[in-house]
mmJSON file of the N, C-alpha and C atoms, coordinates in Angstrom:
{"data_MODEL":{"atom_site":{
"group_PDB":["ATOM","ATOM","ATOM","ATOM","ATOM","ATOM","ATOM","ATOM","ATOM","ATOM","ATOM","ATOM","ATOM","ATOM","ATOM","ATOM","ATOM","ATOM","ATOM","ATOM","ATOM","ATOM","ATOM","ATOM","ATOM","ATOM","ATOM","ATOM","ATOM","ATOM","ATOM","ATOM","ATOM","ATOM","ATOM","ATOM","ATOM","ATOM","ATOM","ATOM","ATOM","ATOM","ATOM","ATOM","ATOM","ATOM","ATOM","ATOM","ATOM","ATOM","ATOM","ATOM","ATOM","ATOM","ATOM","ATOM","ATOM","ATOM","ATOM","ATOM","ATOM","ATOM","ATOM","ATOM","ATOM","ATOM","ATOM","ATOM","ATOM","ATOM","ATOM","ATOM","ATOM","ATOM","ATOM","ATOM","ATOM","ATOM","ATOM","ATOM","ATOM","ATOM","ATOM","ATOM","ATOM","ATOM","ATOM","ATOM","ATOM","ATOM","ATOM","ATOM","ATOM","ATOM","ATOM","ATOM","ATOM","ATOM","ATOM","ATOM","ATOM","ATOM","ATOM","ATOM","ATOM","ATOM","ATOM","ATOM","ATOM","ATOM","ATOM","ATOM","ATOM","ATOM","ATOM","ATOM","ATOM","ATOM","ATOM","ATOM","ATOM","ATOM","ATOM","ATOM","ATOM","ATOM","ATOM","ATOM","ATOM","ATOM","ATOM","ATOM","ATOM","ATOM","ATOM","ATOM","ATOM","ATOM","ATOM","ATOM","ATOM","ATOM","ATOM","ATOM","ATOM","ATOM","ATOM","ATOM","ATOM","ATOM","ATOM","ATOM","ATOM","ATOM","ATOM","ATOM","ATOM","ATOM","ATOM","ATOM","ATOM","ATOM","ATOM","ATOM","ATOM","ATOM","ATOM","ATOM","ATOM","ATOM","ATOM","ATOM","ATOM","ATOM","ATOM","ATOM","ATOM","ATOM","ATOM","ATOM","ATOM","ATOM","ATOM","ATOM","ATOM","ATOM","ATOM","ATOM","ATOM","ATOM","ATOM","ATOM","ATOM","ATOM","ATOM","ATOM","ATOM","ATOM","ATOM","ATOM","ATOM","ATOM","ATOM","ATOM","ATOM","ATOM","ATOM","ATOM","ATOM","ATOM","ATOM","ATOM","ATOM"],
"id":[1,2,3,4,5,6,7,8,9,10,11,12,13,14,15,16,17,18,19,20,21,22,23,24,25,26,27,28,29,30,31,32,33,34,35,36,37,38,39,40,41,42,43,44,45,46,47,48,49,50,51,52,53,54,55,56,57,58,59,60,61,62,63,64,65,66,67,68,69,70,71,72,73,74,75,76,77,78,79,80,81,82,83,84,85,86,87,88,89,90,91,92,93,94,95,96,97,98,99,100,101,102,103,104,105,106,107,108,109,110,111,112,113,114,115,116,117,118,119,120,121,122,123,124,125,126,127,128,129,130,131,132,133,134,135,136,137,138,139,140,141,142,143,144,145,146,147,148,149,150,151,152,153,154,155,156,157,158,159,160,161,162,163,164,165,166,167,168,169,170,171,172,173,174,175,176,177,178,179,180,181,182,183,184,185,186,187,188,189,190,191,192,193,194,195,196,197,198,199,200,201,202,203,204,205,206,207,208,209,210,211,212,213],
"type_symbol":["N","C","C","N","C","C","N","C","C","N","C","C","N","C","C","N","C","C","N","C","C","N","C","C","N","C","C","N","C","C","N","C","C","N","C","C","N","C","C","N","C","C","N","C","C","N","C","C","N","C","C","N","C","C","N","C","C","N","C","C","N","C","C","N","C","C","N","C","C","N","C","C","N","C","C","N","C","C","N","C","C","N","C","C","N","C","C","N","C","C","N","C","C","N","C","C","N","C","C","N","C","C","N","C","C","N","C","C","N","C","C","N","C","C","N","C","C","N","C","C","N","C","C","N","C","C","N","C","C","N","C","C","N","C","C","N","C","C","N","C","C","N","C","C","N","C","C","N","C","C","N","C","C","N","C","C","N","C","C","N","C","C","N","C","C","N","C","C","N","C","C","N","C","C","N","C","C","N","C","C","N","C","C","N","C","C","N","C","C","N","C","C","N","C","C","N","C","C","N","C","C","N","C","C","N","C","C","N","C","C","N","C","C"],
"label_atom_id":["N","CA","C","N","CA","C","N","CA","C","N","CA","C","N","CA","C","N","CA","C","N","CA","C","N","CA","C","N","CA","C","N","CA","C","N","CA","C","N","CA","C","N","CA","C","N","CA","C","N","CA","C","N","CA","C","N","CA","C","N","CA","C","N","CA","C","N","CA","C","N","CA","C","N","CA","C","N","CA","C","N","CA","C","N","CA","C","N","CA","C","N","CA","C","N","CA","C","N","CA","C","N","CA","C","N","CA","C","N","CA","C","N","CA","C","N","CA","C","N","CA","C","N","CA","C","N","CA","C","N","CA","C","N","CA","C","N","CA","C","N","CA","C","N","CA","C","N","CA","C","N","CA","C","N","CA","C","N","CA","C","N","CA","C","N","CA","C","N","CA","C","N","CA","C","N","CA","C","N","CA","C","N","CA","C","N","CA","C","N","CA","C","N","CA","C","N","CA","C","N","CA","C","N","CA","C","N","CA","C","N","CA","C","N","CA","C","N","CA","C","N","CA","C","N","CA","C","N","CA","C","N","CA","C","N","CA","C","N","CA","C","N","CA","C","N","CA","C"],
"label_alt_id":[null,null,null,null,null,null,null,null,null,null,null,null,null,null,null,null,null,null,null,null,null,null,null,null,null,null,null,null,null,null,null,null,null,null,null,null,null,null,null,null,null,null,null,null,null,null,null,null,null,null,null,null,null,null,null,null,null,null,null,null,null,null,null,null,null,null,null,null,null,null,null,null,null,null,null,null,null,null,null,null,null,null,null,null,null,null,null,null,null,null,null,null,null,null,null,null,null,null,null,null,null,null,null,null,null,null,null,null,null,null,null,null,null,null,null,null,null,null,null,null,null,null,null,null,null,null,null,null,null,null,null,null,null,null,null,null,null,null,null,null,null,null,null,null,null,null,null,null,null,null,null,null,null,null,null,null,null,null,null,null,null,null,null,null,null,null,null,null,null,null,null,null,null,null,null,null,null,null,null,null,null,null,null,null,null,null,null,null,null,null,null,null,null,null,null,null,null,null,null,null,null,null,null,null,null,null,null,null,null,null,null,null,null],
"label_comp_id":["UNK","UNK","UNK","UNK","UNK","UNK","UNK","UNK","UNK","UNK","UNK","UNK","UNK","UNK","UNK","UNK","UNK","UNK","UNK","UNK","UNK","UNK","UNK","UNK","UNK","UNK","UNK","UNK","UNK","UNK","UNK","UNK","UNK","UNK","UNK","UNK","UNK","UNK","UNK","UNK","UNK","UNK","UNK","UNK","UNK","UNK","UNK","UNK","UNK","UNK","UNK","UNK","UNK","UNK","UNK","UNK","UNK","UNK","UNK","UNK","UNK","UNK","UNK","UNK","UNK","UNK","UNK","UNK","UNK","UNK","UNK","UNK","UNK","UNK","UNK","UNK","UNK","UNK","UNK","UNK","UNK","UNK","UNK","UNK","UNK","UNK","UNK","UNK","UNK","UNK","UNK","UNK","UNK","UNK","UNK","UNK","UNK","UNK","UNK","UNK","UNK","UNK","UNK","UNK","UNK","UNK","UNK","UNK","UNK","UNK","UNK","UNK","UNK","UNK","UNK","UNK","UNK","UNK","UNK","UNK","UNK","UNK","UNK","UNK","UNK","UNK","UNK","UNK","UNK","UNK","UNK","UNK","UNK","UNK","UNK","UNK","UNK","UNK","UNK","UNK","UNK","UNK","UNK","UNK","UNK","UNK","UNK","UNK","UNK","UNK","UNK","UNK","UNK","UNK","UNK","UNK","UNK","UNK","UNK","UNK","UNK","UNK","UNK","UNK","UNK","UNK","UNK","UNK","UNK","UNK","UNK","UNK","UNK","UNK","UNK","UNK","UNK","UNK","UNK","UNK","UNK","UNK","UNK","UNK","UNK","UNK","UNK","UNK","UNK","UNK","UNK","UNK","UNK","UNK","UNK","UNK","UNK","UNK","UNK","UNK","UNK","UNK","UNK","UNK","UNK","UNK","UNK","UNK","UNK","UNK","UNK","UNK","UNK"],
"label_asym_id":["A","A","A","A","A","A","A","A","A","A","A","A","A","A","A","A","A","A","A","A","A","A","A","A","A","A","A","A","A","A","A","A","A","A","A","A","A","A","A","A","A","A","A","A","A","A","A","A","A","A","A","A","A","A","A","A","A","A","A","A","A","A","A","A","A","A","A","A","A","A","A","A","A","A","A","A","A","A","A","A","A","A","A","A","A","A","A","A","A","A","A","A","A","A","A","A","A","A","A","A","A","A","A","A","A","A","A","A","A","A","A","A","A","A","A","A","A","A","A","A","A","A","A","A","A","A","A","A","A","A","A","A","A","A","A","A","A","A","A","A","A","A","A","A","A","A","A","A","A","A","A","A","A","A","A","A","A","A","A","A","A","A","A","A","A","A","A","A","A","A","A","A","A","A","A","A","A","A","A","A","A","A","A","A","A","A","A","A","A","A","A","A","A","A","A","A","A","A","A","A","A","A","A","A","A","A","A","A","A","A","A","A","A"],
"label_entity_id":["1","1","1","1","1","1","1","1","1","1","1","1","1","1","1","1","1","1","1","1","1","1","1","1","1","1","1","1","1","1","1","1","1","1","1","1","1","1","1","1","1","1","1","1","1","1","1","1","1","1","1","1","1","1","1","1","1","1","1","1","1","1","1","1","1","1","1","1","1","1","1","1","1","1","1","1","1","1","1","1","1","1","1","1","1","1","1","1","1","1","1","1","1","1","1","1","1","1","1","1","1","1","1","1","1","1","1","1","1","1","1","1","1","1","1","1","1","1","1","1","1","1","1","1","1","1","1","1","1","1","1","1","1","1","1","1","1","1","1","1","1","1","1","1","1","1","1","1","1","1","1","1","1","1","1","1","1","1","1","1","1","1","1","1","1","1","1","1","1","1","1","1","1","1","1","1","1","1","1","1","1","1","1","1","1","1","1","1","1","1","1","1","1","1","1","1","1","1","1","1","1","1","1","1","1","1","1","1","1","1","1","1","1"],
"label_seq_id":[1,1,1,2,2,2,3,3,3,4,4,4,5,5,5,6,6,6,7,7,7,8,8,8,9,9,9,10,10,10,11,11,11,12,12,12,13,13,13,14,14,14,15,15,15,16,16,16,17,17,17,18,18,18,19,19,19,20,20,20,21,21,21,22,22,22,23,23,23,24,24,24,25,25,25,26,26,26,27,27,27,28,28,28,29,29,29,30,30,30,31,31,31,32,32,32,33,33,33,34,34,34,35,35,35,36,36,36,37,37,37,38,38,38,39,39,39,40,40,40,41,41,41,42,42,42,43,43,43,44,44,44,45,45,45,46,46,46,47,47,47,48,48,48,49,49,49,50,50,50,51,51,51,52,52,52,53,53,53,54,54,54,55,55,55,56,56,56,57,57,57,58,58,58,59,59,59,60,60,60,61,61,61,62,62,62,63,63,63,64,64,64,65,65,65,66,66,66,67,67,67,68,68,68,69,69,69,70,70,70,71,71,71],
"pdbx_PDB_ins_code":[null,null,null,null,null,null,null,null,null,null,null,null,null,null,null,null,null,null,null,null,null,null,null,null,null,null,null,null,null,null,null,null,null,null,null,null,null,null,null,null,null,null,null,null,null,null,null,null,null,null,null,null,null,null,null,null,null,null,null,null,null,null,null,null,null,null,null,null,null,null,null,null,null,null,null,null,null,null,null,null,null,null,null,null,null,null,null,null,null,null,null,null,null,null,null,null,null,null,null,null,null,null,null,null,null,null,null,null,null,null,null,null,null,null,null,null,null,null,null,null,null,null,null,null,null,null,null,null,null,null,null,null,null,null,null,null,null,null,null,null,null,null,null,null,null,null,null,null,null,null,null,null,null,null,null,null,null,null,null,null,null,null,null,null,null,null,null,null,null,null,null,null,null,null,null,null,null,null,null,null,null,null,null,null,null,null,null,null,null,null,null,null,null,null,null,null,null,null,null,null,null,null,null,null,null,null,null,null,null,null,null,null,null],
"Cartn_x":[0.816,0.0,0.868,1.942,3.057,3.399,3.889,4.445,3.167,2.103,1.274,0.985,0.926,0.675,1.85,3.055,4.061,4.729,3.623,4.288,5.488,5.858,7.379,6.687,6.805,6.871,8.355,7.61,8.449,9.679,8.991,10.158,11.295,10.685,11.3,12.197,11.736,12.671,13.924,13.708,14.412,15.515,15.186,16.237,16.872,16.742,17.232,18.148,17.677,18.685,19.55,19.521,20.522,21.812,21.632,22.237,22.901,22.633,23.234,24.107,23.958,24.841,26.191,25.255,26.366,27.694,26.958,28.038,29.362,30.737,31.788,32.792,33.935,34.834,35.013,35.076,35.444,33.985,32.593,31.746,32.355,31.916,32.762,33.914,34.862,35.704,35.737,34.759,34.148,33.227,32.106,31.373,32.184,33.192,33.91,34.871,35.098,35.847,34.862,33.615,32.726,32.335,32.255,32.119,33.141,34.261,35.585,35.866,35.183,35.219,34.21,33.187,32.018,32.294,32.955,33.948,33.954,34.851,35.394,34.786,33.347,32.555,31.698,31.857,30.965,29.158,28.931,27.343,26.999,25.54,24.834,24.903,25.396,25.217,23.667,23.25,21.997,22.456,21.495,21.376,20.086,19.311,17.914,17.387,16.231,15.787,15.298,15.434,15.169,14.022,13.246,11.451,11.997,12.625,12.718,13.679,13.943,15.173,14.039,13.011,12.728,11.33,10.813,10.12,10.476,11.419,12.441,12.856,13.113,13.063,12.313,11.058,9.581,9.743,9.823,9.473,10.388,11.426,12.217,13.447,12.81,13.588,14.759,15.412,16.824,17.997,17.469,17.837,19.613,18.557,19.208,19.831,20.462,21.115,21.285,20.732,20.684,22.251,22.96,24.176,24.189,23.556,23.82,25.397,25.594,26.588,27.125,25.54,25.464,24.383,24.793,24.19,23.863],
"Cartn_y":[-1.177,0.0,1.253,0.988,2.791,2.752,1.76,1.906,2.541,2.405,2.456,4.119,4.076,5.621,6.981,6.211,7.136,7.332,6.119,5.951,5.691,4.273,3.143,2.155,2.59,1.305,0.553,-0.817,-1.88,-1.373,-0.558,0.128,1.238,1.947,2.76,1.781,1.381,0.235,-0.498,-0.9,-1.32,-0.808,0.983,2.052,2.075,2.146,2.47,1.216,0.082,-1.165,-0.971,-0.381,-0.863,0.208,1.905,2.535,2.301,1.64,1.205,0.412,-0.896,-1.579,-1.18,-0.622,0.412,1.164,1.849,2.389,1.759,2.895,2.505,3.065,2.802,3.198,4.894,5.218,6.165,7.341,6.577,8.064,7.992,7.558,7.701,8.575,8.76,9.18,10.616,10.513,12.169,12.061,11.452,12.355,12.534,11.954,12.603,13.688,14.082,15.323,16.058,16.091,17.351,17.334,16.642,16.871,17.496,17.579,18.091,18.935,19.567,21.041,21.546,20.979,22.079,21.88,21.144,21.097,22.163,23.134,24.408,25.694,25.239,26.486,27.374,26.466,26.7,26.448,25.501,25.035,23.8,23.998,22.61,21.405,20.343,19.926,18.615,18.199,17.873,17.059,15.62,14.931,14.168,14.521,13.92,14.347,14.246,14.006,15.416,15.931,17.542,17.728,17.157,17.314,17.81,16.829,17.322,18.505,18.347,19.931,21.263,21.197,22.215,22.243,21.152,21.408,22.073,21.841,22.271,23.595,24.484,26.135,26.598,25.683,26.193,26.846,25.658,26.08,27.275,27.147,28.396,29.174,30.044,30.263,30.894,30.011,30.576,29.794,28.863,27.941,27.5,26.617,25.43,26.184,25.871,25.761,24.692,24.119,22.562,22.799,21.786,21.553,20.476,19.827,18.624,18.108,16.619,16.255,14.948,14.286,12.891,13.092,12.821,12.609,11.338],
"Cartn_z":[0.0,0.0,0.0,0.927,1.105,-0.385,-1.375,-2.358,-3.12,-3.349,-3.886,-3.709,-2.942,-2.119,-2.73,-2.044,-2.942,-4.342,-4.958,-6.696,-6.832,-6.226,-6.207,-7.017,-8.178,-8.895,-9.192,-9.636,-10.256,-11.165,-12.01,-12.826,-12.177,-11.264,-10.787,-9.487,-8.537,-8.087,-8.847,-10.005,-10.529,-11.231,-11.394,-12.055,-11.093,-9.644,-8.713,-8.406,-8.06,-8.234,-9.183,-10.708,-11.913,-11.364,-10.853,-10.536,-9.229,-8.308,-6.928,-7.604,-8.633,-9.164,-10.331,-10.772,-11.534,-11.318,-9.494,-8.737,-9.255,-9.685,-9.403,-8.278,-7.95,-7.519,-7.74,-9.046,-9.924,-9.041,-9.151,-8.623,-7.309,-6.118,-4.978,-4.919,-5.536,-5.377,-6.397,-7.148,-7.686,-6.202,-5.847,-4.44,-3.55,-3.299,-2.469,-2.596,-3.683,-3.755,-3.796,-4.458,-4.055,-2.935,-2.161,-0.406,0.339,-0.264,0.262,0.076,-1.435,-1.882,-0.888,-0.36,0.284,1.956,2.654,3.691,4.45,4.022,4.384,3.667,3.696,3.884,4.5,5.266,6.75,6.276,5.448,4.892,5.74,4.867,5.851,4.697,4.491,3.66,3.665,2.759,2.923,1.642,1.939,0.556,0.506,-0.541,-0.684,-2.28,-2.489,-3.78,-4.048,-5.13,-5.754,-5.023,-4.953,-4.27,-3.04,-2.301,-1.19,-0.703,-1.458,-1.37,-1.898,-2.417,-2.921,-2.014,-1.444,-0.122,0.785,1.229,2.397,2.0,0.763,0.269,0.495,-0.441,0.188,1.795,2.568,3.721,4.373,4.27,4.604,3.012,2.797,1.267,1.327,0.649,0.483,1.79,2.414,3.505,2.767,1.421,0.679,-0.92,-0.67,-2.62,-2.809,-4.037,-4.631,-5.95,-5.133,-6.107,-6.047,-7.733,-7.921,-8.165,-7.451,-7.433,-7.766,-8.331,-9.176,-9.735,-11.253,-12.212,-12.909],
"occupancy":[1.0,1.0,1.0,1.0,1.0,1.0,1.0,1.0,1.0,1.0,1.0,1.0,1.0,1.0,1.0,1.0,1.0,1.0,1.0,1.0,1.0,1.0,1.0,1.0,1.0,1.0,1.0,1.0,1.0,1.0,1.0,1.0,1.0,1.0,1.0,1.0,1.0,1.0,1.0,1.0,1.0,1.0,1.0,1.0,1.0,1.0,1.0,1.0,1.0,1.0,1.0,1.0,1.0,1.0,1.0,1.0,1.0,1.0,1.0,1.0,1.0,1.0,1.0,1.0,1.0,1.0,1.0,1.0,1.0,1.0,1.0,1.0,1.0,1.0,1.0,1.0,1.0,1.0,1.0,1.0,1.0,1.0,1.0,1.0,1.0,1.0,1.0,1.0,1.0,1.0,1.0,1.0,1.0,1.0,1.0,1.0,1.0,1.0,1.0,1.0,1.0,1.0,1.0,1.0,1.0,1.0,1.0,1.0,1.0,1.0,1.0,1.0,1.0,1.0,1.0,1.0,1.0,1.0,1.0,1.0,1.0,1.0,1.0,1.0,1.0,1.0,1.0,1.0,1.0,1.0,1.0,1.0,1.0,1.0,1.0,1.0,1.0,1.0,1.0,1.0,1.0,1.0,1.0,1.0,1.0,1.0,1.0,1.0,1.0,1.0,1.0,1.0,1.0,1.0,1.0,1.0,1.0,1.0,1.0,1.0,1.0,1.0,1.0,1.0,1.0,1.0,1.0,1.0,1.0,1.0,1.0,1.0,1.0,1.0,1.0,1.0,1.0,1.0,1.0,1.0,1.0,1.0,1.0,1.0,1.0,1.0,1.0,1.0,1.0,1.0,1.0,1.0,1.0,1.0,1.0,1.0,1.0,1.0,1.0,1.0,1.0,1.0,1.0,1.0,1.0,1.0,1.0,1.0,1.0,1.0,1.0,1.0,1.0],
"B_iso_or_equiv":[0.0,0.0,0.0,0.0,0.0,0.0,0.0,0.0,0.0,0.0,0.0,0.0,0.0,0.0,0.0,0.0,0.0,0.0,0.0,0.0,0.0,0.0,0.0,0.0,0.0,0.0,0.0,0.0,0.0,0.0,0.0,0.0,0.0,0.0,0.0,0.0,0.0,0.0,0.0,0.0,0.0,0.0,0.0,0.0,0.0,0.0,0.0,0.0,0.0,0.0,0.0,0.0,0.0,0.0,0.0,0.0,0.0,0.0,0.0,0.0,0.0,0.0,0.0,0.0,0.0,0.0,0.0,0.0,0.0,0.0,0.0,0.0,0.0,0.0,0.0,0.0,0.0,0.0,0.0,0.0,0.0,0.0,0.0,0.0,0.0,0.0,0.0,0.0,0.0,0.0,0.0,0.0,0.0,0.0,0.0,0.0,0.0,0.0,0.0,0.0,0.0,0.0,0.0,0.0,0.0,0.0,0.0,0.0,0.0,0.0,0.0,0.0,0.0,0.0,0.0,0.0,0.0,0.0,0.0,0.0,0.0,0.0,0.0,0.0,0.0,0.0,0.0,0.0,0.0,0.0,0.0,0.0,0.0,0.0,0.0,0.0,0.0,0.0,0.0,0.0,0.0,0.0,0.0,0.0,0.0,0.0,0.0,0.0,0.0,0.0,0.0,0.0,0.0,0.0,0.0,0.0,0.0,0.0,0.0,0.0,0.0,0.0,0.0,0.0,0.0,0.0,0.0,0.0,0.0,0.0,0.0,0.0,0.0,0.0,0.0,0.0,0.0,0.0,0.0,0.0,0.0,0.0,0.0,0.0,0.0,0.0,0.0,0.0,0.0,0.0,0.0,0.0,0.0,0.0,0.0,0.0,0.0,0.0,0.0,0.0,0.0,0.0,0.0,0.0,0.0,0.0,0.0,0.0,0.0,0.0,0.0,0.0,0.0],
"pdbx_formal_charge":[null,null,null,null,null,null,null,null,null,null,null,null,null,null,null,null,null,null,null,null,null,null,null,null,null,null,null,null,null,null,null,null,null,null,null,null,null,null,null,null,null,null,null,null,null,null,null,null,null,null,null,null,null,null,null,null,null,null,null,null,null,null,null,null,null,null,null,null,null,null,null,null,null,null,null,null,null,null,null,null,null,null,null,null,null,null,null,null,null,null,null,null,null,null,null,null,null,null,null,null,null,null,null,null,null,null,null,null,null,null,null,null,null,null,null,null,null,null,null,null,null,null,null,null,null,null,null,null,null,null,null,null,null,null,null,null,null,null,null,null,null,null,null,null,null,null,null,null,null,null,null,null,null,null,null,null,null,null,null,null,null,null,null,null,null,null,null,null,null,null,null,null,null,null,null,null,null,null,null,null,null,null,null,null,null,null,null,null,null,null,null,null,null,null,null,null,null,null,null,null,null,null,null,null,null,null,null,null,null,null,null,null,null],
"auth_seq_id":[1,1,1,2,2,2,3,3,3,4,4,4,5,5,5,6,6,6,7,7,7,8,8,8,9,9,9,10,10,10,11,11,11,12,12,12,13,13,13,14,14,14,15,15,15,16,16,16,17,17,17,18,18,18,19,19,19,20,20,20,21,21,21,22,22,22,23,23,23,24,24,24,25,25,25,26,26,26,27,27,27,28,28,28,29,29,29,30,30,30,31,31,31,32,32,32,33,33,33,34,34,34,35,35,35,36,36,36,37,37,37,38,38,38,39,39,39,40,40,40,41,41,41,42,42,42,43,43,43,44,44,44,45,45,45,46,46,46,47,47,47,48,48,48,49,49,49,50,50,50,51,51,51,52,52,52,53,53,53,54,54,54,55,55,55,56,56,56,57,57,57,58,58,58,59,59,59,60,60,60,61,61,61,62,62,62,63,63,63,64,64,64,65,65,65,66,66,66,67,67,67,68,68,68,69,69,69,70,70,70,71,71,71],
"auth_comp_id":["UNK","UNK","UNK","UNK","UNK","UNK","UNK","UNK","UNK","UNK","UNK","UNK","UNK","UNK","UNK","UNK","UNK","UNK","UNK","UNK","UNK","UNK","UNK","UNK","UNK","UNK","UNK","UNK","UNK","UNK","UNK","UNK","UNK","UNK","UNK","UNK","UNK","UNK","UNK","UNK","UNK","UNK","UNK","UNK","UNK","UNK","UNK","UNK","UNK","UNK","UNK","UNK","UNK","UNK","UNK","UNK","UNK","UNK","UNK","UNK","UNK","UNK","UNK","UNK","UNK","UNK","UNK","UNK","UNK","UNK","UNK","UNK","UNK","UNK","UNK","UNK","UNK","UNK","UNK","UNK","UNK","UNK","UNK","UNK","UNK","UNK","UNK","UNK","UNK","UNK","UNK","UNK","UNK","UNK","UNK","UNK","UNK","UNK","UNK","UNK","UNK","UNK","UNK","UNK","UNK","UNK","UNK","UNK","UNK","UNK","UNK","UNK","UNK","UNK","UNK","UNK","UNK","UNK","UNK","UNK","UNK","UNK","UNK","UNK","UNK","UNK","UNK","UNK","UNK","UNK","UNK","UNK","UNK","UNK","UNK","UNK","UNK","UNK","UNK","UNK","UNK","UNK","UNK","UNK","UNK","UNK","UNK","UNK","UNK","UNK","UNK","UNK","UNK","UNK","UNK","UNK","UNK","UNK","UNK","UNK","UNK","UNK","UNK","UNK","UNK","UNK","UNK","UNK","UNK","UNK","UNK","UNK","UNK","UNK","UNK","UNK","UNK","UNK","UNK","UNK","UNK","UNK","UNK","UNK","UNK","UNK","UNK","UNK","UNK","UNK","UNK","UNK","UNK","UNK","UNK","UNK","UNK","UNK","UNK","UNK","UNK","UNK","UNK","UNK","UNK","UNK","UNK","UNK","UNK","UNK","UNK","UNK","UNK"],
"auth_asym_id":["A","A","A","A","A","A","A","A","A","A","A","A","A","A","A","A","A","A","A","A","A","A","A","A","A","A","A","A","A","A","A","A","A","A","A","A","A","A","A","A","A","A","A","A","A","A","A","A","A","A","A","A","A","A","A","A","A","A","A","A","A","A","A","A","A","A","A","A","A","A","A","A","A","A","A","A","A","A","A","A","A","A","A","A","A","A","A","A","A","A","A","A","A","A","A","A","A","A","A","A","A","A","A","A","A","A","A","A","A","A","A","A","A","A","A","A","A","A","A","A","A","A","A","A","A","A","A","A","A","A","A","A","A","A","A","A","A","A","A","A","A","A","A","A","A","A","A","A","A","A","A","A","A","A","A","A","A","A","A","A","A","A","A","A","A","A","A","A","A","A","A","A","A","A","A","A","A","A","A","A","A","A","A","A","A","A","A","A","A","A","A","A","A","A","A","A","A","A","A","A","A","A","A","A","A","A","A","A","A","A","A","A","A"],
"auth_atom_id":["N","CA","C","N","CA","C","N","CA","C","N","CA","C","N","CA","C","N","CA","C","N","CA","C","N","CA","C","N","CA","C","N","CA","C","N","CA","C","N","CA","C","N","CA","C","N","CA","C","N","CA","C","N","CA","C","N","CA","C","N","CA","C","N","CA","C","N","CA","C","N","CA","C","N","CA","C","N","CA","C","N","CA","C","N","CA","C","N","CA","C","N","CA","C","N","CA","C","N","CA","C","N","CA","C","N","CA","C","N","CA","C","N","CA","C","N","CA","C","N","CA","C","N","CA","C","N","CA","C","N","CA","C","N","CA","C","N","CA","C","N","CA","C","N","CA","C","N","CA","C","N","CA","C","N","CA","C","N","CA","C","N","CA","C","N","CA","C","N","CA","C","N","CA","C","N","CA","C","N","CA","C","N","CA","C","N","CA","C","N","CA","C","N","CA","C","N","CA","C","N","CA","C","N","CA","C","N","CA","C","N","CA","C","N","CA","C","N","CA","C","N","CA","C","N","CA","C","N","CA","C","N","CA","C","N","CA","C","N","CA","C","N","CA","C","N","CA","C"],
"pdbx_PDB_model_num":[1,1,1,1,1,1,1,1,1,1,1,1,1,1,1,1,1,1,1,1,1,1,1,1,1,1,1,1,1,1,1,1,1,1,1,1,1,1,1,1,1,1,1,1,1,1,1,1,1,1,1,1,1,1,1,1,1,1,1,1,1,1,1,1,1,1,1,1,1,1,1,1,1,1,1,1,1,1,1,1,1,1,1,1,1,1,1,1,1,1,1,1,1,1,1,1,1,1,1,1,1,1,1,1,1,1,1,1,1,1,1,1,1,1,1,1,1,1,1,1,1,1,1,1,1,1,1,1,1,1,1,1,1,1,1,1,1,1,1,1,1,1,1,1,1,1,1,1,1,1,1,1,1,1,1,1,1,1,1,1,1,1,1,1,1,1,1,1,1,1,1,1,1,1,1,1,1,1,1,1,1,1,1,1,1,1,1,1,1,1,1,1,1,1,1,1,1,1,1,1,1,1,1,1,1,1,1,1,1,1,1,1,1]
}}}
């Protein structure tokens, strides 16, 4: 029913499995240099899905800047 509710489909489950598998060595070690660049800036860093990043503006604007950092 939660899946149902939040629109998790089969297909979308399964994009999400192919990209967890996909993961290499190589992104890791690009996310981690962009975590290292934003380090020493005195920010909040946050990681979640555009929706929720732009909920979270909503609610207080100008909180968040969304810098994507996997594509």
């Amino acid at each position: 029913m939660l899946r149902h509710l939040t629109g998790d489909t089969d297909e979308v489950r399964q994009k999400m499995r192919e990209e967890v598998l996909e993961t290499t060595p190589d992104d890791f070690r690009a996310f981690s240099r962009a975590l290292n660049q934003l380090k020493d800036k005195d920010i909040v860093k946050v990681m979640g899905s555009p929706a929720a990043i732009e909920h979270a503006n909503k609610a207080r604007p100008g909180w968040l800047t969304l810098v994507k950092i996997l594509w």
